[in-house]
Biotite code that builds the C-alpha atoms (Angstrom):
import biotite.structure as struc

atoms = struc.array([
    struc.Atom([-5.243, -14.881, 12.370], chain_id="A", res_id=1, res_name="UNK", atom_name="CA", element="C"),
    struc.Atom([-2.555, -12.503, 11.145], chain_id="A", res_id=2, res_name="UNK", atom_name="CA", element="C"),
    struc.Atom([-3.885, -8.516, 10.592], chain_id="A", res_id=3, res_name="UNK", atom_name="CA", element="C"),
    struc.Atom([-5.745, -8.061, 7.119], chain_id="A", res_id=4, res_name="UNK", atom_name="CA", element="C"),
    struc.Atom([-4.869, -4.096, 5.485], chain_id="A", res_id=5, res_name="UNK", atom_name="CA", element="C"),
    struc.Atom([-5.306, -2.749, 2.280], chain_id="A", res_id=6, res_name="UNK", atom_name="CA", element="C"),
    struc.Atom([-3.548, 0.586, 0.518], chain_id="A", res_id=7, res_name="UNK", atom_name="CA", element="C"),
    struc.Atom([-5.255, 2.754, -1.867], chain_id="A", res_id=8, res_name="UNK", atom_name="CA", element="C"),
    struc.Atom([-2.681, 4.637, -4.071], chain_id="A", res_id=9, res_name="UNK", atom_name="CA", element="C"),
    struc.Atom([-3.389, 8.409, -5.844], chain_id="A", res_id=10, res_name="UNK", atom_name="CA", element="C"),
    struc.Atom([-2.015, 7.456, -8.996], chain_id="A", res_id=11, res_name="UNK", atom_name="CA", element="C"),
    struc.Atom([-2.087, 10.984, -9.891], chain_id="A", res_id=12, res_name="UNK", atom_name="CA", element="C"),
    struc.Atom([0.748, 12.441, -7.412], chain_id="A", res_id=13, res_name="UNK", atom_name="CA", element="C"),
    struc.Atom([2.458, 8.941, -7.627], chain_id="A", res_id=14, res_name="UNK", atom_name="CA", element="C"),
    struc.Atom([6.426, 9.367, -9.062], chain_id="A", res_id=15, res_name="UNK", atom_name="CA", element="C"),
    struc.Atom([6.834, 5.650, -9.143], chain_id="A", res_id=16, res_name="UNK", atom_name="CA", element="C"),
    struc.Atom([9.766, 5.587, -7.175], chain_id="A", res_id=17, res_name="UNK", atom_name="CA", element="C"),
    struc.Atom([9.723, 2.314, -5.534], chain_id="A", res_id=18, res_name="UNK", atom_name="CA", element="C"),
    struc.Atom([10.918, 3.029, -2.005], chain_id="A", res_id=19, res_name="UNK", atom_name="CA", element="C"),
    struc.Atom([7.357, 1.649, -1.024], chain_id="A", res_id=20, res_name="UNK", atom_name="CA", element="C"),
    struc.Atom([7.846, -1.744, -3.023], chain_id="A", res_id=21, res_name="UNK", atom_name="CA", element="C"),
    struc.Atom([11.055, -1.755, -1.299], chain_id="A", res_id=22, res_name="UNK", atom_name="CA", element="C"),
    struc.Atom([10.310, -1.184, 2.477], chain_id="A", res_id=23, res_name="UNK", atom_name="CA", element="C"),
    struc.Atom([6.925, -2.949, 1.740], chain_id="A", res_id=24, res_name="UNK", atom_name="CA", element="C"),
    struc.Atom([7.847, -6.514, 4.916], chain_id="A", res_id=25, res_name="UNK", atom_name="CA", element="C"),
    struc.Atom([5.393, -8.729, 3.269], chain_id="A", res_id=26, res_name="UNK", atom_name="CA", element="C"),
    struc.Atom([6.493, -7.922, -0.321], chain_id="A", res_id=27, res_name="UNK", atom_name="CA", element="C"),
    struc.Atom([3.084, -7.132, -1.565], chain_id="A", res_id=28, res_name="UNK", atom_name="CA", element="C"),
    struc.Atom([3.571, -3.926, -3.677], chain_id="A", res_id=29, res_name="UNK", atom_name="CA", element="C"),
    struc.Atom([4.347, -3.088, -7.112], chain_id="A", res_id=30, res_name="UNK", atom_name="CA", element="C"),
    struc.Atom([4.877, -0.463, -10.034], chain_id="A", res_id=31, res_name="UNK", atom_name="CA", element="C"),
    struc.Atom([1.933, -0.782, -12.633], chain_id="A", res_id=32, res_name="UNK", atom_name="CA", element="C"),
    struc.Atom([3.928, -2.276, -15.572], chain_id="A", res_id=33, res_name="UNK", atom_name="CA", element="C"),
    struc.Atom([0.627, -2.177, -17.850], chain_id="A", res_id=34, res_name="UNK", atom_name="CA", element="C"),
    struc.Atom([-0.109, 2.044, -17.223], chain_id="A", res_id=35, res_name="UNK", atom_name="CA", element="C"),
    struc.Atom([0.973, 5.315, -16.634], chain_id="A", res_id=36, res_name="UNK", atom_name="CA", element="C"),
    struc.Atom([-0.271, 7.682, -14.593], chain_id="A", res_id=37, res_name="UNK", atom_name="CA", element="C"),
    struc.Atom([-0.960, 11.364, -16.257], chain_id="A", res_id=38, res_name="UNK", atom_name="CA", element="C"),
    struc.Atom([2.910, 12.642, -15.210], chain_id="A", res_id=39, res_name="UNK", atom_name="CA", element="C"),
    struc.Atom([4.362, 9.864, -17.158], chain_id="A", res_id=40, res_name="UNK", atom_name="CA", element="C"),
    struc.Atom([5.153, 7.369, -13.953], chain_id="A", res_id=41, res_name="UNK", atom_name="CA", element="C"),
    struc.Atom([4.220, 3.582, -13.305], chain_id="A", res_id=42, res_name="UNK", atom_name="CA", element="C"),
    struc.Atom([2.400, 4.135, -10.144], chain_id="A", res_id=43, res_name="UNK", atom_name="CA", element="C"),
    struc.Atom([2.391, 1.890, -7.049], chain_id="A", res_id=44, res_name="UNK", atom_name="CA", element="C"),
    struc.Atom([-0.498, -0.537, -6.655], chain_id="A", res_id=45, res_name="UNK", atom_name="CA", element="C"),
    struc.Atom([-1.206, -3.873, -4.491], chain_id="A", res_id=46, res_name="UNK", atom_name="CA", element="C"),
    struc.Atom([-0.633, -6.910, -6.136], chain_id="A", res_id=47, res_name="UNK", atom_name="CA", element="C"),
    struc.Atom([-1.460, -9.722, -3.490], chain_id="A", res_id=48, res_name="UNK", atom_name="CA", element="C"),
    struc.Atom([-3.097, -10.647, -0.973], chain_id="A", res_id=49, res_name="UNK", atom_name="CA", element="C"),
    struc.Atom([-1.132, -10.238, 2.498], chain_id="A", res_id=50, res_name="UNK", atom_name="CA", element="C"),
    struc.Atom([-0.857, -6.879, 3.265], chain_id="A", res_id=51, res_name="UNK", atom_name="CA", element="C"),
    struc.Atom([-1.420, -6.212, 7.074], chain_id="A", res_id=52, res_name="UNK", atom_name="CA", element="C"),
    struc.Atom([-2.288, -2.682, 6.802], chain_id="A", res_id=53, res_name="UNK", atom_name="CA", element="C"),
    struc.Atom([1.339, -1.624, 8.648], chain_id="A", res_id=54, res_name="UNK", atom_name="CA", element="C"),
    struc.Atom([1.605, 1.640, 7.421], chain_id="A", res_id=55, res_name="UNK", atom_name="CA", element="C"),
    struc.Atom([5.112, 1.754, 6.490], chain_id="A", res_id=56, res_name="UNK", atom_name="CA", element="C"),
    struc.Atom([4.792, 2.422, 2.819], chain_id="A", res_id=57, res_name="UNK", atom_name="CA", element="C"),
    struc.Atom([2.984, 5.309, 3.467], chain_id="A", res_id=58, res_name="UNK", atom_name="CA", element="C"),
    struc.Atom([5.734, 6.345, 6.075], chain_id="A", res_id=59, res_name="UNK", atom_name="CA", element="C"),
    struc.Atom([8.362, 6.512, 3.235], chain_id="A", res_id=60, res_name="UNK", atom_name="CA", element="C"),
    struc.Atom([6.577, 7.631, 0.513], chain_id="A", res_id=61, res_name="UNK", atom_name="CA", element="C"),
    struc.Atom([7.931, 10.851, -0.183], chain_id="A", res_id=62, res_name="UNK", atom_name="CA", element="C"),
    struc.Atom([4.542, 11.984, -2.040], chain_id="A", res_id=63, res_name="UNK", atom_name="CA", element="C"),
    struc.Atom([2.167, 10.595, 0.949], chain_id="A", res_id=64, res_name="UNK", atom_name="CA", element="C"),
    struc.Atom([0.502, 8.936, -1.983], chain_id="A", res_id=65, res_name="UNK", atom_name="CA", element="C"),
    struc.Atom([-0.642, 6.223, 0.152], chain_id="A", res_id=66, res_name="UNK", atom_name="CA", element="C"),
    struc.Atom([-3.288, 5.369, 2.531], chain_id="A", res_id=67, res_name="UNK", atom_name="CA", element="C"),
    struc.Atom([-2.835, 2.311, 4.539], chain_id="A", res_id=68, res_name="UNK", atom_name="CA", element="C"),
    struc.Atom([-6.812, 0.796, 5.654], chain_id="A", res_id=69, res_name="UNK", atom_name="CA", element="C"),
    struc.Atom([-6.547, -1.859, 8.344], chain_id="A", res_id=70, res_name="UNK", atom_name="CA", element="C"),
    struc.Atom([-9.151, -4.081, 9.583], chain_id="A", res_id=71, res_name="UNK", atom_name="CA", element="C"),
    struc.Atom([-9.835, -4.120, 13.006], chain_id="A", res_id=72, res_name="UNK", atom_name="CA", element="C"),
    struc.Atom([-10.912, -7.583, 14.854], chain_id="A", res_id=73, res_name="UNK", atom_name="CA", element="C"),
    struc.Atom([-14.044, -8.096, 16.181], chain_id="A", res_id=74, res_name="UNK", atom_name="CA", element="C"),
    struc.Atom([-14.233, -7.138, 19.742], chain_id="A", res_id=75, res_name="UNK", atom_name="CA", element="C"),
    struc.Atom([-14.488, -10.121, 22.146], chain_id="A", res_id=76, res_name="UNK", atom_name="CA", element="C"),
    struc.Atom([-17.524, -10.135, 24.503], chain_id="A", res_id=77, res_name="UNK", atom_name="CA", element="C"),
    struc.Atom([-16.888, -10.653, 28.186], chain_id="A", res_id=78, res_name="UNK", atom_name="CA", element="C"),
    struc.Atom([-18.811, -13.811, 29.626], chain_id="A", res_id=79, res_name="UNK", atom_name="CA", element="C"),
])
């Protein structure tokens, strides 16, 4: 079973620059086309399922706008 994330975005320090959509491997994040943010930008926001909480997007992002939230397995008992 591949590695199950999630990002949270703070819209409000957001520029909309894209360099997360772009780096983003599974191709899972976009700009908002439908709102702004208070600055005027289209911020950054998941729009599928399939991200696997890799953290690069909030590498790049020049703003550290993102937070990257990865589930962690289920440890497996010993028997």
């Amino acid at each position: 079973m591949p590695p199950k994330g999630r990002i949270e975005v703070k819209e409000i320090i957001c520029k909309g620059c894209g360099l997360c959509v772009d780096a983003c491997p599974q191709h899972v994040i976009i700009l908002a086309e439908d709102r702004i943010n208070a600055k005027g930008y289209h911020p950054a926001e998941l729009s599928l399922d399939g991200c696997t909480g890799c953290g690069i997007c909030a590498i790049i992002c020049p703003e550290a706008a993102i937070t990257v939230y990865r589930q962690v397995a289920p440890a497996k008992e010993n028997q």
